[in-house]
N, C-alpha and C positions, 0 to 999 in steps of 0.2 A: 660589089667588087667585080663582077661579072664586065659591067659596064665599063671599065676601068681599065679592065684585061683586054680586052678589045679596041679601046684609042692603044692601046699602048703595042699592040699585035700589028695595027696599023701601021705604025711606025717603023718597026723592026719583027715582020712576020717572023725570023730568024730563030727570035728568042723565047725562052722558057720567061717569061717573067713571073711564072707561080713559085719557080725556086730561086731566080738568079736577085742577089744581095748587094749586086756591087756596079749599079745601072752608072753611076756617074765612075764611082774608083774604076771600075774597069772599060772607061771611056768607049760606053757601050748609048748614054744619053748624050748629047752635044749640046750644045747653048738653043741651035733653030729647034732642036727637040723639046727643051723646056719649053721655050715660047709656045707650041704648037699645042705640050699638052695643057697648058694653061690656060689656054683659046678654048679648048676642047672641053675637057673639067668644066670652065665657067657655061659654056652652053648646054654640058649633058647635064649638070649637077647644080647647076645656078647659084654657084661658090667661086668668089673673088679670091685668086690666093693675095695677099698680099706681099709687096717687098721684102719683109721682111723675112718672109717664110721660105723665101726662094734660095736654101739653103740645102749643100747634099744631103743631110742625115733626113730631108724629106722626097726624096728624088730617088735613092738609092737601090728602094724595091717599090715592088707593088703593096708589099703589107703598107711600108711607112705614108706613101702617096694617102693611100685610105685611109691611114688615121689623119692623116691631115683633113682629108676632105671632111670625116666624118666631126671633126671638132670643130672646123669653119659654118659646117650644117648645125652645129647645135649656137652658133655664136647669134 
């Protein structure tokens, strides 16, 4: 998670992403954001998100991000 909080600090040093819930509803992620952490993710974590996943309710926080990654790692 650690790993995770830091692309994402990178991004927007600004933000709490340990508590903030609403990275896409509060158009606080942009589109060049997603692409960026997906870039990111697949190099730190060696986890493709797929298309399909590229939905907010995975985007939203830091908790949900890492369950994704963590389910893509077990796939």
């Amino acid at each position: 998670m650690e790993q995770l909080l830091n692309i994402l600090a990178e991004l927007h040093p600004d933000v709490d992403f340990k508590t903030e819930e609403q990275l896409i509803d509060n158009k606080i992620l942009d589109s060049f954001d997603i692409v960026t952490l997906v870039a990111e993710i697949d190099a730190e974590f060696d986890v493709a998100i797929p298309a399909e996943e590229l939905v907010p309710e995975n985007f939203n926080s830091a908790k949900a991000l890492y369950a994704l990654i963590e389910r893509l790692m077990e796939e």
